[in-house]
N, C-alpha and C positions, 0 to 999 in steps of 0.2 A: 504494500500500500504506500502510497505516496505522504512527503511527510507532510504537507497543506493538508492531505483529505484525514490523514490520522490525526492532527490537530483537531480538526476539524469535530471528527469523531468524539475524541477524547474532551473536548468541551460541551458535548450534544450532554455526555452521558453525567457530567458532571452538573451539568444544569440541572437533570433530570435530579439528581439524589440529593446535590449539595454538597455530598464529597465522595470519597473513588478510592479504592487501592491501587499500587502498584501493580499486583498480583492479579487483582482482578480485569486491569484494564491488558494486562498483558495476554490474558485466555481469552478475552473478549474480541482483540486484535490480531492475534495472532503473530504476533511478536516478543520480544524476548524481554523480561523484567529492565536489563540496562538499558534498551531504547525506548519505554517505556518513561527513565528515570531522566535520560537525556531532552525527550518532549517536555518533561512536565517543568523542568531548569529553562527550557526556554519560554514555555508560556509563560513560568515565575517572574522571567527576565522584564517579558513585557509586559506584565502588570494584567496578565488575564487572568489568570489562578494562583492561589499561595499554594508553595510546593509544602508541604509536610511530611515529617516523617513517616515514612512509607504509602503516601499516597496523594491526594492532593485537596483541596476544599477549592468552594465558587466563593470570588473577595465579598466582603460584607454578608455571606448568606444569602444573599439576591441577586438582583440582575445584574450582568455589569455597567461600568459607567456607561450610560446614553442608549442602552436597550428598553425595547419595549415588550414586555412580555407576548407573547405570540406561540405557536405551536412549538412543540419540539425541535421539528424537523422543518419550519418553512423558508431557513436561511439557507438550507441544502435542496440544490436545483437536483430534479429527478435525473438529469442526465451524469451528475458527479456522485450521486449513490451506485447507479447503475454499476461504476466503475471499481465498486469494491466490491473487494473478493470474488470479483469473475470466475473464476473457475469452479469455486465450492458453487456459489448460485446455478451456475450453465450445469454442475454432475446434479446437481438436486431435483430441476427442471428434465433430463434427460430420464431422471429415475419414474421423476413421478408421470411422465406420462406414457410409460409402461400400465402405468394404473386405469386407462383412459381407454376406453371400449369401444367401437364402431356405434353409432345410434345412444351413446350415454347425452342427457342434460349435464352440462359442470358448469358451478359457477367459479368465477373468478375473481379473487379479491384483488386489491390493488396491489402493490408492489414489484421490484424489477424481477424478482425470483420469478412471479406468476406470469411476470413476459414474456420471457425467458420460456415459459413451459408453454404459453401460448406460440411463438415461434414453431415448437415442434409439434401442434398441433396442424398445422397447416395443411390441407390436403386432407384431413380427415374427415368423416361423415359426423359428425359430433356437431349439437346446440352447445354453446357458449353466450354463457350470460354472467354480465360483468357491468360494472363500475368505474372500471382502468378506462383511461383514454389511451394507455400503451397500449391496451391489448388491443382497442379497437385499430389500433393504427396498424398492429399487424396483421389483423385480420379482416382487415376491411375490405380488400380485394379479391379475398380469395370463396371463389364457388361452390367448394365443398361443403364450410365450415357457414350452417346458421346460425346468426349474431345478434342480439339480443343485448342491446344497451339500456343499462337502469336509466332516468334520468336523472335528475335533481340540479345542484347547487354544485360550478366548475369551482373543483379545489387545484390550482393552477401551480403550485410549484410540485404537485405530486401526481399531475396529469390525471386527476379522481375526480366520480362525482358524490355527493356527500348533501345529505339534506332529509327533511319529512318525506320530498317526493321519492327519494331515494329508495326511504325505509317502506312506503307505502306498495310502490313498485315493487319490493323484494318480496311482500306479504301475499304476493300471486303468484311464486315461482315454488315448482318442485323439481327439485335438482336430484339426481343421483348420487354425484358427491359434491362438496365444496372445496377447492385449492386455498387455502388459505396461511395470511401472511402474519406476520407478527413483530413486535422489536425485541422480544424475547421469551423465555421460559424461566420462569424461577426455580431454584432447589428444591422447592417443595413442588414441582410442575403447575403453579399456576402461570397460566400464558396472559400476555401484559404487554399496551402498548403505549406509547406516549400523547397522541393524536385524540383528545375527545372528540371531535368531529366522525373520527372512522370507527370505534368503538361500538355503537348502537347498530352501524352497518355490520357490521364480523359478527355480533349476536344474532343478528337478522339473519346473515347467509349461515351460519349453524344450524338455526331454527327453518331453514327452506330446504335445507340436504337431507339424506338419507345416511349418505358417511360422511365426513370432515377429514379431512388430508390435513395437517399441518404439512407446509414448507418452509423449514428458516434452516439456514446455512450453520455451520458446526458453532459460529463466535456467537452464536445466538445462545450457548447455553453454556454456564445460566446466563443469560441475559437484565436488561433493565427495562422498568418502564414505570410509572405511576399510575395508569389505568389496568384495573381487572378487566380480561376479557372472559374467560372461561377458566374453569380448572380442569386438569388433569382428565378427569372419566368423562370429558364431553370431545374428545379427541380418540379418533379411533385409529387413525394411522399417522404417524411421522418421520417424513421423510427429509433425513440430514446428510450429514458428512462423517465419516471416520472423526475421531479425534477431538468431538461433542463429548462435553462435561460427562461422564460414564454413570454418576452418583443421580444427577438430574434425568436422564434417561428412563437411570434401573426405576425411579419414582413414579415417571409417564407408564412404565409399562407393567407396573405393579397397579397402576390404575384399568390395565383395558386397554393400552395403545398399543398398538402394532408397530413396531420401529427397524425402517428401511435403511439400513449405512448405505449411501455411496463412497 
């Protein structure tokens, strides 16, 4: 990962909590505790975070200077997430639409993982119904694949849509499974995102599917987030990476998950 987008990262996740380990931000990244120690000397440097022993805190407890509170994730353009961790996302995507049948409904939640899986749906006989404007962008040409766009309210740095009409539009669909994304997995497997806007949507597409797929890539676990979205026993299969937190795992699948390594 590039070190602007790990910066980058490494302060999403610290806003999120308020403060951060070393340790943690280094499983989370995929990187090694010393470059981990070396980022957080420089954010210290430039007055974006106090570095603390073994890990780091957000200055004052709150925002920083001249921030406006806002989403999580709306200073990160969907094109510069897309760009991390490419390859754990593109095996995740590859796995899961092994899972994906001739003639199946799947909904598709937002994120680049579920683009990703939408890509290799291409060409398939398969309804897609979705929220993502990624996904509609890759599947908007193609003949095979019926498309099925929620509408509602353009959430524009995450190419989503999100809103009452969203939720109401969702409240008509039965799906066979749902692809769904997340910002993380807790220890104890509750799955948690940062976004209250997309939250009541992810309930929605649970409550429309028959099975639920988790997809989040290996740095998702355990992961971070301040919103509940589900726990553990409403996930019936999740499909990750080698080298996902082992402990958070055994938890999901001590619940009823089904858990796919790539």
């Amino acid at each position: 990962m590039l070190q602007r987008l790990r910066h980058a990262e490494i302060m999403r996740r610290v806003r999120l909590s308020g403060a951060t380990s070393v340790s943690d931000l280094a499983s989370q990244l995929g990187v090694s505790p010393s470059t981990i120690r070396r980022d957080l000397e420089v954010l210290d440097r430039d007055g974006t975070l106090r570095r603390v022993r073994g890990g780091a805190l957000l200055i004052d407890g709150g925002l920083l200077d001249g921030e406006v509170s806002v989403d999580a994730d709306a200073d990160r353009p969907f094109a510069e997430v897309a760009e991390v961790d490419e390859q754990d996302k593109e095996a995740v995507a590859v796995r899961a639409a092994e899972l994906v049948c001739d003639g199946d409904v799947v909904l598709l939640d937002i994120g680049t993982t579920t683009m990703r899986l939408a890509r290799r749906l291409r060409g398939r006989r398969v309804t897609v119904v979705t929220s993502s404007l990624a996904v509609l962008d890759v599947l908007r040409s193609d003949p095979e694949v019926e498309l099925l766009l929620l509408g509602g309210m353009v959430r524009r740095p995450y190419h989503s849509l999100v809103g009452v009409l969203t939720e109401a539009a969702l409240s008509q669909v039965v799906a066979d499974r749902v692809f769904l994304g997340a910002s993380g997995v807790r220890p104890d497997g509750q799955l948690v995102d940062t976004t209250l806007a997309e939250v009541p949507l992810k309930r929605a597409m649970i409550a429309a599917a028959g099975q639920v797929v988790l997809l989040v890539d290996r740095h998702k676990f355990p992961g971070t987030g301040a919103l509940r979205v589900c726990g553990p026993d409403d996930i019936d299969v999740i499909v990750t990476n080698e080298g996902a937190d082992e402990a958070t795992l055994r938890t999901c699948a001590a619940a009823g998950a089904e858990v796919l390594l790539t």
